[in-house]
N, C-alpha and C positions, 0 to 999 in steps of 0.2 A: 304277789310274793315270788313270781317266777321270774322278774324280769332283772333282779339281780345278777342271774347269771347269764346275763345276753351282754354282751361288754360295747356294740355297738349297731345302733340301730337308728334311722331315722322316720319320719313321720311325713306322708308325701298326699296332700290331694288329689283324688281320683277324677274320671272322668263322671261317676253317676252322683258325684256331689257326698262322698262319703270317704275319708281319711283311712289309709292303710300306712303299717307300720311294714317297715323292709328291714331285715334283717342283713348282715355282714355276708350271714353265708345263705341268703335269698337262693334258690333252688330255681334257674331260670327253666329246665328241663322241663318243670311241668307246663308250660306253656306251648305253645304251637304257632301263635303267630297269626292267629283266627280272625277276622275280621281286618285284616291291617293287609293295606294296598300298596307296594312297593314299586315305585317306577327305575328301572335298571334303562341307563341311556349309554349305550356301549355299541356292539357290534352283533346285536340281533340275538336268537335262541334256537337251538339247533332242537325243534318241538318234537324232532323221530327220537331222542335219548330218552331213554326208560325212564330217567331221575325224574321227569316231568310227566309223568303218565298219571298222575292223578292232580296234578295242579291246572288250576286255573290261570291261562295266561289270555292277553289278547296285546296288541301294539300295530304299530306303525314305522315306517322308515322317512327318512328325512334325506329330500341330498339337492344339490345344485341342478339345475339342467344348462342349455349351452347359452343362454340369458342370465346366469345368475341369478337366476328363481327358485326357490324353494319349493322344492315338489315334493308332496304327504303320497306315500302311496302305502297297500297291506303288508305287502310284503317285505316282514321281517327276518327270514332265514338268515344264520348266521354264515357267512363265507369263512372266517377268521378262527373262530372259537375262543376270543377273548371273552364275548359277552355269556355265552352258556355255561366256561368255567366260574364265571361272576355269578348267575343264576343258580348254577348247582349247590353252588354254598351255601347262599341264602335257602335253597331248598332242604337242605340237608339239614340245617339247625331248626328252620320255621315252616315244617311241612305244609303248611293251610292259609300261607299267606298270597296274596292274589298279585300275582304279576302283570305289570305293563310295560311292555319292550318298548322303547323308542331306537329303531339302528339308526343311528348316524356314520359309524364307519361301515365304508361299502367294502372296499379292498384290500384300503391299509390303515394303521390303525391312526388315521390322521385326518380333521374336517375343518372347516371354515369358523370361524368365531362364530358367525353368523348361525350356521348347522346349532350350536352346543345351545345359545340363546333362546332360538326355536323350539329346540326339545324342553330346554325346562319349562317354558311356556305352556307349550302343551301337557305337561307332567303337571302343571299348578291347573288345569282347565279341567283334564281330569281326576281331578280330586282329591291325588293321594295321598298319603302320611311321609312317603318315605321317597327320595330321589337317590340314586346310588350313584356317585362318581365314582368308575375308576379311572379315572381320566386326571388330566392338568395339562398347563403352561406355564415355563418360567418366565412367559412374555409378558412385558403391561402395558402393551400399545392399545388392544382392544379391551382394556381392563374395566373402565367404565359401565361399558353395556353387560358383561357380566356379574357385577354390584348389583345393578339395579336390576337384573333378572332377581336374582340369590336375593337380594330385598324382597321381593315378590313374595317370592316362595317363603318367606319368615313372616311375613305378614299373614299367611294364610296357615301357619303354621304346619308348616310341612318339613321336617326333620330333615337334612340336608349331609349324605355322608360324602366325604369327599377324601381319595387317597395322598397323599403327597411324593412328592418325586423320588424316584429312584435313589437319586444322586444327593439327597438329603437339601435342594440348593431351595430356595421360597419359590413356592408354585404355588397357580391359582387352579380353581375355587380355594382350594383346601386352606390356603394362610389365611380366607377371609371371617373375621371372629364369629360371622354366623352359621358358618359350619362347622360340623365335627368331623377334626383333623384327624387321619389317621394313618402313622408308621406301621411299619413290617417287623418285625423279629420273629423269632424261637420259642413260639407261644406254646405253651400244651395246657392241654385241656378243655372240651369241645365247649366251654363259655368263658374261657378265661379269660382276660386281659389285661391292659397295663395302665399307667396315666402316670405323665410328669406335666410339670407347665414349665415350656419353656420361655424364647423372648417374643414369641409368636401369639404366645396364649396357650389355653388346654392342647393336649395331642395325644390320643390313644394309641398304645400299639398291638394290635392282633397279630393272630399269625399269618406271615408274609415268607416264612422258608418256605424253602423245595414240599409241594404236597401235591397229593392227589388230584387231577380237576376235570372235571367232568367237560368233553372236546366233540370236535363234530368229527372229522377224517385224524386219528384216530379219536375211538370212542373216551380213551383216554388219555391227560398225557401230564406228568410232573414239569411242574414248572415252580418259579418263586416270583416276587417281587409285590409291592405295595399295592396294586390292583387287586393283589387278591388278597390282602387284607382287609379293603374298604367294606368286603360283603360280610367277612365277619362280622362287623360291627352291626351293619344293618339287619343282618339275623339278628343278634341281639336286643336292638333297638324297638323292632317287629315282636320280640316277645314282653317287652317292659310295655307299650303301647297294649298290646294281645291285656295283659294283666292288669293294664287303666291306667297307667302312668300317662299324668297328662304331655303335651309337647314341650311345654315351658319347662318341665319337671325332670326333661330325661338326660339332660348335660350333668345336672346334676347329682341325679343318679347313680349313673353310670361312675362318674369321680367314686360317690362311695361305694360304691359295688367292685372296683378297678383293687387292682396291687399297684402299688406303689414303689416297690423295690424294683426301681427300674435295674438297677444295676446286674441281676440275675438274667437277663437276658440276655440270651446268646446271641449271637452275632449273624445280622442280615445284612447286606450289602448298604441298606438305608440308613437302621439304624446307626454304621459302622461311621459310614458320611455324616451324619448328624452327630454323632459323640465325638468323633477326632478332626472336628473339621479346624483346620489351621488358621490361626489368628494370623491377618494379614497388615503391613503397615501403610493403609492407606490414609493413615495420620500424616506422615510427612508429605509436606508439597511442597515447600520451600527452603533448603537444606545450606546451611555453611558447613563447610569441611574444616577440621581444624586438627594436628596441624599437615605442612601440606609433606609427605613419608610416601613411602615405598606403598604402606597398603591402600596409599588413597588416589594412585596411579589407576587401577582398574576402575572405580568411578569413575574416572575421568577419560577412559579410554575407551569407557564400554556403554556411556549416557544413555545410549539407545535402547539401554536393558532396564532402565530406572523406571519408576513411575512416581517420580517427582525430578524437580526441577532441583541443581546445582546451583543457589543464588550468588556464594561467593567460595572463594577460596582463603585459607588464614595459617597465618604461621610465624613460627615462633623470631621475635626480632632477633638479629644477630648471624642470619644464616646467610644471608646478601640474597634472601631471593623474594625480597620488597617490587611492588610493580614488575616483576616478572611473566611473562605468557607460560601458561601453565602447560599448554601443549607445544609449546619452543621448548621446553624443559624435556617434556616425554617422548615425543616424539618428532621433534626437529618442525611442529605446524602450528601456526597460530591457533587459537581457539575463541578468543578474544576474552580470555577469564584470566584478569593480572592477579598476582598475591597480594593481598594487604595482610598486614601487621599489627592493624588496632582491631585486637579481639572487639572488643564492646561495637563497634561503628559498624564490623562484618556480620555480626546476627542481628543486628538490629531490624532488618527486611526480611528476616528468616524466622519460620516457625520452629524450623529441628535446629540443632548443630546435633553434628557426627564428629564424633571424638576418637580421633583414632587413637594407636600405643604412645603412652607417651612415658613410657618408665626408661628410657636411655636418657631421654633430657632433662629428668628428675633426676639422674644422678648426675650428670652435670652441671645443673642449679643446688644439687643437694637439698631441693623442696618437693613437696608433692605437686609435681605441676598435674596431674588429672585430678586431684582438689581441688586446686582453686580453680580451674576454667571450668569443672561442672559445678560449684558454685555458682560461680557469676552465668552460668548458662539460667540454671534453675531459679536463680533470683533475680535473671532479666525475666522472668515466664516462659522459659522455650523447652519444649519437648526436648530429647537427647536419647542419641543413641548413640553410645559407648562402646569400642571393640574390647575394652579391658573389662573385666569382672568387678564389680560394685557390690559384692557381698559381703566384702570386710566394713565391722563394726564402724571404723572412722566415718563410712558413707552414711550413715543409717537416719542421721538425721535432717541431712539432707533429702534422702528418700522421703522419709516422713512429708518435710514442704514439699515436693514435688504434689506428692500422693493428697495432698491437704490442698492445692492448687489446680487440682482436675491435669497436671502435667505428668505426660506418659515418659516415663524414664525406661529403656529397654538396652539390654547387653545379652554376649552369649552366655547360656546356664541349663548345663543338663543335671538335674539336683532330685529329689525324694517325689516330688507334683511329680516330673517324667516317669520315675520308676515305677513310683502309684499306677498311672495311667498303663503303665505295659504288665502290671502285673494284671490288672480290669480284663485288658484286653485282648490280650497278645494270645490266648488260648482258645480264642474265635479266629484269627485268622493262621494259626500259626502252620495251619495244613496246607493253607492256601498256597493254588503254584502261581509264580509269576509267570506268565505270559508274553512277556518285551523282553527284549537283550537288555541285559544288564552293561556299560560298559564302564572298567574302572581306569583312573588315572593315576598314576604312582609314576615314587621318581626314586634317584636314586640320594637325594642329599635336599637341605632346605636351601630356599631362594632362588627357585631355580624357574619362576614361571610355570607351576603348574595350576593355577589360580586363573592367571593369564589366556592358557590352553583350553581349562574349561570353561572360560565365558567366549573362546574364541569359537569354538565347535559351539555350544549353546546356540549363540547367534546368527549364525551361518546354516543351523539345522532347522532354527527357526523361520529364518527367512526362505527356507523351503517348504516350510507350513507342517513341519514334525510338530507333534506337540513333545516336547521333555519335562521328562521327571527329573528330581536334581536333590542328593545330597552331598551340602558342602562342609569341610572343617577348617573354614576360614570364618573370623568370627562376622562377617559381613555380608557372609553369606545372601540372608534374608535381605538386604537392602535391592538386592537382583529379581527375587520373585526365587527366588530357589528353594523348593519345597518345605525340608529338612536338613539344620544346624547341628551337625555334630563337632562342636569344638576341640578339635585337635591341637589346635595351633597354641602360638605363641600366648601364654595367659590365659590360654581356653579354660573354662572351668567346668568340670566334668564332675560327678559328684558320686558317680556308681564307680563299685567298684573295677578295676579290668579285665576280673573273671565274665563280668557280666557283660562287658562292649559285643561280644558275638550275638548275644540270642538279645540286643535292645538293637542294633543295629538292624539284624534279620526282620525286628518288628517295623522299626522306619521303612524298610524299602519296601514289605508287604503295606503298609498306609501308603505310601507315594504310588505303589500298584493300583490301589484301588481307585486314585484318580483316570484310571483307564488313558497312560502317557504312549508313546509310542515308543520312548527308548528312556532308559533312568542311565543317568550319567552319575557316578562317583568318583570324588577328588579326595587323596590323601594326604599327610604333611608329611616332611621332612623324607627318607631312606625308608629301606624296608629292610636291609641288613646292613650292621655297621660295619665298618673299615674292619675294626678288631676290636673283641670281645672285653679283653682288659686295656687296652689303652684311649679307651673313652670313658668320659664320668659316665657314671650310672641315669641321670636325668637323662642323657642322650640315648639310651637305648631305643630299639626300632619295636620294640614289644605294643604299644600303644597303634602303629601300621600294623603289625603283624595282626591282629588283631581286628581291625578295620578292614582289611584284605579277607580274614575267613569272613568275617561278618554281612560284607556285602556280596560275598560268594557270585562275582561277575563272570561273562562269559568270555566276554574279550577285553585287554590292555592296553592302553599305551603307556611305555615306558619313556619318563622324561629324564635325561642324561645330561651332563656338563663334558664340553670340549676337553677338560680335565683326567675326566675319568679311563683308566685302562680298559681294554678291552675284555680282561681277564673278569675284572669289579661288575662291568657289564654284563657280561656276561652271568656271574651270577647273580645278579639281582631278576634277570630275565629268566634265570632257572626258578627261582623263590617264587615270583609270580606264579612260574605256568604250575611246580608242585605242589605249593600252597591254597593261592588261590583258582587252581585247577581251571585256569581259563589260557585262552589261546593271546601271546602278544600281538597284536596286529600291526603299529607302527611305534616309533619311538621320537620322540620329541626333541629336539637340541637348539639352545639358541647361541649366540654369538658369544656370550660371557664367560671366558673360563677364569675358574678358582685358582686363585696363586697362593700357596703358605709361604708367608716372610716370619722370619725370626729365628733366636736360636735356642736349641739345648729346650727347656720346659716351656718356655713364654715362644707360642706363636698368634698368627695374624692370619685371616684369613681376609683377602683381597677380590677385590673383580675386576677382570681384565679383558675391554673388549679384544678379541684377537683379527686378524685379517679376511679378508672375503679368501683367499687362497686354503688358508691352514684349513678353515670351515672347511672346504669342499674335500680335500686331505680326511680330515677325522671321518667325514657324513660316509664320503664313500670308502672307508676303512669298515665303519660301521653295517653299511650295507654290505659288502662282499663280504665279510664275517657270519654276520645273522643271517642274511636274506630276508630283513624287514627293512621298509622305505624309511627314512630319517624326514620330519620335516621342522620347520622352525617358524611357528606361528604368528613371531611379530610381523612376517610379511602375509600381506591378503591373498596373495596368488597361494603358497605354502596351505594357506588355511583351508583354501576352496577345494583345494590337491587331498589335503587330510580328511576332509569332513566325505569327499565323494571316495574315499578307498574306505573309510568307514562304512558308511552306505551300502557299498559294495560287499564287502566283508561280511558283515551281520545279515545283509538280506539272502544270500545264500545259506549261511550257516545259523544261524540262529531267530528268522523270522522275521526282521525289520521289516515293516512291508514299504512297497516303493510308493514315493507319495512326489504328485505334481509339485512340479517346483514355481513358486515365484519366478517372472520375470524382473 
């Protein structure tokens, strides 16, 4: 008559042949962990720390000698104090459970496949229940022979806890389904824990914050990360076992004994990597471009940044640039990539087409030409990705066949999923300081190459082996590898409001941070202050930069400028930067093309005009004896290599960049 008011509870056989019922709110406290032998293979146990004065430990060390022989000797002492702050935890939850050290790390926290293989071996010889990883590899070269250890060890029914990485990325043992995987967060309460299944299978998260941990030299020391979650569990594990839960029994256990509200947990550097980790496009491998425009000039300029191949090139008939060399067009080189003209014949070898704008030649067809060519894209079966926005209702069922066809349909869209996901999160990391120079790029007017600029510095700082972080608001951003898309630009579709671009922005570049990059570059669109307040339409204002500029809150600038522009205009736009976004300008960008306005009275034109190598050098060194910033112009490679090494230069003084060997 009592168990009406138990709302959940299952039915588990024991080890002495006799069935207990566990309750929701099971009281693991009363257990101790008595009889349950737990093998920790880490870096040894520092046996002088008080925590361990009434426990029973005994172990062994494992290591290479100058044969590559595996030599067993007694001595376990810890060097390190990974392995003791492991031991402490489990000591502290399951006082009376009986430890066996195996050290494999002698110095650092890193052994041979071979070393890890051996230990569990000898952890399944001596008999135990429980083996503790806090350990892993994101390697699977030697992946085999630790399968068939970890088989071992489940055949013998020996509970297998293993941490997973840091970095949220598939590491082993822990991704192997015969262990229990276990994440870090912001756990409280000394038996608490979590459980989602992701695409991996089950994964617990204990707590993995900044805590306590029991150390050799000092006796203590706070620390965080997913190694020291893995002993929570195995405390736990020690006491369901202590209580008779058989082995077969305790995965599922635990599931009901666990919270499931994953969402309530705060924010640990693993879990943070495993919840925002960024869908990447390694769908496309073989791409037509269509049609062939201004924004589809940087693919083709910058291939080296791709990770798919350019099959063909496509464009719209009537333009006269049929069998044309695509790189004769852009930059005076063959490439050996000619245009064709028959949409249908050019995807046909192609898995994606890439759709660039194409709403100018819709209105001089007066048709929707980005209907019908994603059409015929989606109804030949080819992936697409889109620089225009596809949310309007006209697309929708088209999307549907795509989505009914297993075809990945992708465009820029910062929309309600984004906002959701920073309202989740953004209040775990929003204290967090970034650690790299931030560097942004602003210009003073659209078309001006600053798209250009940043895949030119990208590439050049790569090829020195920087790693970069990269948010772009070009909608093609992502086709580069460039972290995070914030669609600025032309069609960009942005779906929050502009009050809110500062603190969603703040959130992308702290997620780009936690990739641990060495410099996060940001790119703006169009001006940051306009000519004049009333004599531009209202779409044109610079509020949308202004914006983007507090948001990414950069240290240093570069300011990209048109031969055009006064020096007085330049000038302020170079004051906005440094008061707004309170960063120092470092260089300024200009390339050959200056802006001509033709026309008269209300109807004008705005033109491109390349101008002479003479006038160039006239403005650049107008420019520089004005400011006392270097002017450079990036369509040339010398200009670039000149730009990227005063960067360099620049930020690792001032702001930390550290200096990193360069490719030859």
């Amino acid at each position: 008559m009592y168990l009406k008011h138990i709302r959940r509870f299952i039915i588990i056989p024991c080890r002495k042949k006799v069935f207990k019922i566990i309750l929701n709110n099971f009281d693991l406290s009363k257990q101790t962990g008595e009889g349950v032998k737990v093998a920790i293979i880490d870096s040894g146990i520092n046996m002088t720390h008080k925590i361990f004065k009434n426990t029973r430990v005994k172990g062994c060390s494992l290591k290479l000698n100058s044969k590559e022989e595996i030599i067993i000797s007694k001595n376990f002492d810890d060097n390190i104090g990974h392995g003791t702050a492991t031991a402490g935890i489990i000591v502290r939850k399951a006082p009376n459970v009986e430890l066996f050290i195996i050290k494999i790390f002698q110095e650092k926290l890193k052994c041979n496949h071979r070393i890890l293989v051996k230990a569990i071996e000898v952890a399944i010889n001596k008999d135990v229940d429980i083996i503790n990883l806090s350990l892993g590899t994101t390697e699977e070269k030697n992946l085999k022979e630790i399968k068939r250890i970890i088989n071992i060890a489940e055949e013998n029914k020996i509970n297998i806890i293993s941490s997973e990485s840091n970095t949220g990325h598939v590491s082993y043992p822990a991704s192997l389904k015969n262990t229990i995987r276990v994440g870090g967060g912001d756990v409280r309460g000394k038996f608490n824990f979590y459980y989602q299944r992701d695409s991996l299978g089950d994964r617990f998260i204990c707590r993995g914050d900044r805590q306590k941990l029991c150390w050799t030299v000092p006796e203590y020391i706070f620390l965080d990360g997913t190694s020291f979650a893995a002993p929570h569990m195995s405390a736990c594990v020690s006491l369901l076992l202590d209580y008779g839960i058989k082995t077969e029994d305790i995965k599922k256990t635990l599931i009901f004994l666990s919270n499931k509200n994953i969402k309530e947990l705060k924010y640990t550097n693993s879990l943070m990597y495993r919840v925002l980790k960024k869908e990447n496009i390694k769908w496309i491998k073989q791409a037509t471009v269509f049609p062939f425009n201004k924004e589809m000039h940087s693919l083709l300029n910058f291939k080296e940044l791709l990770d798919f191949k350019i099959k063909n090139v496509c464009d719209i008939k009537g333009k006269g640039t049929k069998g044309k060399d695509t790189g004769m067009i852009i930059r005076g080189k063959e490439n050996g990539l000619l245009i064709q003209t028959k949409f249908k014949e050019a995807i046909k070898d192609s898995d994606t087409v890439i759709l660039g704008h194409l709403e100018k030649i819709s209105n001089i067809y007066n048709e929707d030409i980005l209907f019908k060519y994603l059409k015929i894209s989606i109804e030949s079966g080819k992936n697409v990705f889109s620089f225009s926005s596809l949310t309007n209702k006209k697309y929708s069922k088209l999307l549907e066949l795509a989505k009914k066809n297993n075809q990945i349909i992708k465009y820029p869209l910062i929309n309600e999923d984004n906002w959701k996901e920073y309202e989740d999160y953004y209040r775990y990391i929003k204290n967090e300081k970034i650690k790299v120079p931030i560097l942004g790029i602003f210009g003073t007017s659209s078309n001006q190459g600053k798209f250009t600029t940043q895949l030119a510095i990208r590439n050049k700082l790569q090829e020195y082996n920087y790693k970069v972080g990269q948010i772009g608001t070009e909608p093609h951003s992502e086709l580069f590898g460039i972290d995070e898309t914030f669609p600025l630009g032309f069609q960009g579709d942005i779906k929050i409001p502009i009050d809110n671009y500062i603190s969603y922005l703040d959130y992308i570049i702290k997620k780009v941070a936690l990739k641990k990059p060495d410099i996060i570059i940001a790119g703006s669109q169009s001006g940051i202050i306009p000519y004049g307040i009333y004599t531009i339409p209202r779409d044109n204002y610079t509020l949308p930069s202004i914006a983007f500029l507090m948001g990414i809150n950069a240290d240093a600038y570069i300011l990209t400028v048109n031969p055009s522009d006064s020096l007085k205009y330049i000038e302020e736009s170079l004051k906005a930067l440094e008061f707004i976004g309170k960063g120092k300008v470092i260089a300024i960008s200009m390339g050959r093309i200056s802006k001509k306005k033709v026309g008269f009275n209300t109807s004008e034109l705005i033109i491109n005009e390349k101008i002479s190598a003479d006038d160039y050098f006239i403005k650049k060194n107008k420019i520089e004896n004005k400011f006392n910033i270097p002017v450079f112009d990036t369509y040339y490679n010398n200009d670039v290599y000149n730009l990227v090494e005063h960067i360099i230069h620049s930020l690792s003084y001032s702001q930390g960049l550290k200096e990193v060997s360069k490719s030859e």
